[in-house]
C-alpha positions as CSV (number, residue, x, y, z in Angstrom):
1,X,12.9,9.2,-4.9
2,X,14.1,12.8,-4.6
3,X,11.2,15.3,-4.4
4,X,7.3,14.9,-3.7
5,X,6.6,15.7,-7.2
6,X,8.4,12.2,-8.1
7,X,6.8,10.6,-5.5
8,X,3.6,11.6,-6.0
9,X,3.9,11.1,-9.6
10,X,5.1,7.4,-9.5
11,X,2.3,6.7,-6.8
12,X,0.1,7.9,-9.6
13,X,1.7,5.9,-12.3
14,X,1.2,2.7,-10.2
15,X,-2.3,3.5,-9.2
16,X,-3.1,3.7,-13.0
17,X,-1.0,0.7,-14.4
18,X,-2.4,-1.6,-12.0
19,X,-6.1,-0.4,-12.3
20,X,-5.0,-1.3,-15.9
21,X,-3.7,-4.5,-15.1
22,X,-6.3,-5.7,-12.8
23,X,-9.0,-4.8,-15.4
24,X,-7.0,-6.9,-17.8
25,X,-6.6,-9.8,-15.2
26,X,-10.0,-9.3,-14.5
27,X,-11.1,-9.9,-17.9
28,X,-8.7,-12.6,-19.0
29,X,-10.0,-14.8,-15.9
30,X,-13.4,-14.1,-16.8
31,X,-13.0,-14.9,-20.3
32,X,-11.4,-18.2,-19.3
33,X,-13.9,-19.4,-17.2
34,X,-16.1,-19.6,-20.5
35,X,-13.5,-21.6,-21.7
36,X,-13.9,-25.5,-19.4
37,X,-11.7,-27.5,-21.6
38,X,-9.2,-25.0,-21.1
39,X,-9.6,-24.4,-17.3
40,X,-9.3,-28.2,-16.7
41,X,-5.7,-28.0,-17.5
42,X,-5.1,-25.8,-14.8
43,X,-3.3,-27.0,-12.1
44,X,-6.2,-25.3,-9.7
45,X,-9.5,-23.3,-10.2
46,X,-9.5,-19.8,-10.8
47,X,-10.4,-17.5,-8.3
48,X,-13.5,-15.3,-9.1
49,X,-12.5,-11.6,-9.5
50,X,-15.5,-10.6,-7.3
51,X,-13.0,-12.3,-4.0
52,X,-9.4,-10.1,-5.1
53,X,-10.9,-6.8,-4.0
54,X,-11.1,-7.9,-0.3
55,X,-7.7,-9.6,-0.6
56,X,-6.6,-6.4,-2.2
57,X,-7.8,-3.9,0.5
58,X,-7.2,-6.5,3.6
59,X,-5.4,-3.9,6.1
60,X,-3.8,-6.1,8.2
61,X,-0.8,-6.8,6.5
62,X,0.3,-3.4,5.1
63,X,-0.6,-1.9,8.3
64,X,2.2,-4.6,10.0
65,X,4.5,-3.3,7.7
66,X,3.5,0.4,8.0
67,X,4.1,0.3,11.6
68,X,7.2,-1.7,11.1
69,X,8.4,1.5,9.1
70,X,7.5,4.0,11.9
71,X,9.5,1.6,14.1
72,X,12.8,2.0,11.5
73,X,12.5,5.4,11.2
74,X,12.4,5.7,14.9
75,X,15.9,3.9,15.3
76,X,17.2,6.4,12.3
77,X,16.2,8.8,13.9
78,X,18.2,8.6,16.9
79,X,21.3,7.2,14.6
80,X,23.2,9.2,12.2
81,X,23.6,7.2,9.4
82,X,23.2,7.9,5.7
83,X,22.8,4.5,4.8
84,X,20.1,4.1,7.0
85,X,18.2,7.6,5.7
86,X,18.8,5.7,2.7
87,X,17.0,2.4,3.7
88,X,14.2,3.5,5.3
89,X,13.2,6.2,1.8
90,X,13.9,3.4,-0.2
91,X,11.3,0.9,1.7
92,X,8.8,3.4,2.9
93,X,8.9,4.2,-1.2
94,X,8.6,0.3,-2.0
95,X,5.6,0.4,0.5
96,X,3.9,3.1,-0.9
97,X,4.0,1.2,-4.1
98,X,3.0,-1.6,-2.7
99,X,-0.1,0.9,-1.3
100,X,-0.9,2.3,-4.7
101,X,-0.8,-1.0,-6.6
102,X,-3.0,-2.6,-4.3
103,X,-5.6,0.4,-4.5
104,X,-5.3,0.4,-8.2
105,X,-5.6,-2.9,-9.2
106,X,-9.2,-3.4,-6.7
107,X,-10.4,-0.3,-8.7
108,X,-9.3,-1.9,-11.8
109,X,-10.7,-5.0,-10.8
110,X,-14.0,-3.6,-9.4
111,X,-14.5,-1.6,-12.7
112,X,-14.3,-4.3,-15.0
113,X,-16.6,-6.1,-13.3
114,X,-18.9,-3.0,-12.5
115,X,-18.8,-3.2,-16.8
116,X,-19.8,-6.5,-16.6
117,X,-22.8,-6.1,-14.9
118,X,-22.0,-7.3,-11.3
119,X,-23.1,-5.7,-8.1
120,X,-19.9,-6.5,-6.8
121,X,-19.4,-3.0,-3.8
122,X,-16.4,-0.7,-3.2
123,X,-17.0,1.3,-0.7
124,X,-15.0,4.5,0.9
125,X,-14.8,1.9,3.6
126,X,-12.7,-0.7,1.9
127,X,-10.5,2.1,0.5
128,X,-9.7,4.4,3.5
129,X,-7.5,2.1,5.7
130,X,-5.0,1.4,2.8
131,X,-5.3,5.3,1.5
132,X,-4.5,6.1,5.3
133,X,-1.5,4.1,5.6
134,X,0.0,5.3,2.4
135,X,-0.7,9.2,3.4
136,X,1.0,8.2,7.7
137,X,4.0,6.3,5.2
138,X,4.0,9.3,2.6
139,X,4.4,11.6,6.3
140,X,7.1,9.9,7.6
141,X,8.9,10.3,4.1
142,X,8.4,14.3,3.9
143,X,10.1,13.8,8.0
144,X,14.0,14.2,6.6
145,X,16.2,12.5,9.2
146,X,18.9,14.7,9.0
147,X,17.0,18.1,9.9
148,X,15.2,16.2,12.9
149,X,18.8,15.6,13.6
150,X,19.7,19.4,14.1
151,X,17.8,19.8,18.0
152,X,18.4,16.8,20.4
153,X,14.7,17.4,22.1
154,X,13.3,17.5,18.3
155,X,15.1,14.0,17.8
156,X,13.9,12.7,20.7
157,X,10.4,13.6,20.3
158,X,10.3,12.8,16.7
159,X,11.7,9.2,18.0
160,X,9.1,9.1,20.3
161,X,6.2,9.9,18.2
162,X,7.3,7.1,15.4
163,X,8.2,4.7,18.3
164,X,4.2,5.5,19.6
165,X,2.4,5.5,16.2
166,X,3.5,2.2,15.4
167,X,1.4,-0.3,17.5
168,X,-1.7,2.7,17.6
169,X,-2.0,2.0,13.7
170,X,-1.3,-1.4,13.8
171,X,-3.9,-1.7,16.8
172,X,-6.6,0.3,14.4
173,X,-5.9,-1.7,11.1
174,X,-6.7,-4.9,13.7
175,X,-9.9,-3.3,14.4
176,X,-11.3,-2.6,11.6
């Protein structure tokens, strides 16, 4: 994506179409489950709704990839290499996708149910570690390689600082 304006703007478009979606998952499982003839010939049971906002929000594997990305832009950092500016926007933009669908679809999920009548929590808690890996991803996306490029000590240090912040976010998404 170009500009923070599109960025932004498809984070909020995925935020919204997978609330949407995991409402309407949400509700078609449900409905289902009121339905045993039909969920015999399942090849499994259906997981309860109530279990997807944990798996949703789970921090340890975005967090991997998040300091993965720091890690890459690191590396491009110090080379000069279009193609590479290129990959890393393009996967810290998939990630940040990834980010907002996750985040939408557990308060899609969450909502549905809260409509249903369960008690079923989400806190700020739950929320923050995924919201702050998107904004440390959304960061490193504003960082443009090629004007880090201009001063050798400005390189260097921006290198360093990506090559740091990699294992101190992936050692706080471990302990949380």
């Amino acid at each position: 994506m170009n500009s923070v304006a599109a960025r932004l703007r498809a984070i909020g478009v995925t935020l919204l179409a997978f609330a949407l979606a995991g409402m309407a998952l949400a509700a078609l499982v449900e409905g289902l489950e009121r339905f045993p003839a039909f969920t015999g010939l399942l090849p499994g049971a259906l997981p309860a709704p109530a279990g997807w906002i944990g798996l949703l929000l789970a921090p340890r594997f975005p967090a991997l990839l998040a300091s993965l990305v720091l890690l890459v832009a690191a590396a491009v950092t110090l080379l000069r290499s279009a193609y590479l500016d290129r990959m890393l926007e393009i996967f810290g933009d998939v990630l940040l996708m990834i980010l907002a669908a996750a985040l939408g679809a557990a308060a899609g999920t969450w909502a549905l149910l809260r409509l249903l009548g369960a008690t079923t929590a989400l806190t700020v808690a739950q929320i923050l570690p995924l919201a702050v890996l998107a904004v440390a991803i959304f960061v490193v996306l504003l960082i443009a390689p090629h004007r880090v490029r201009r001063n050798v000590l400005i390189r260097v240090i921006a290198a360093l600082v990506f090559a740091l912040g990699a294992p101190v976010l992936l050692a706080w998404a471990w302990s949380l």
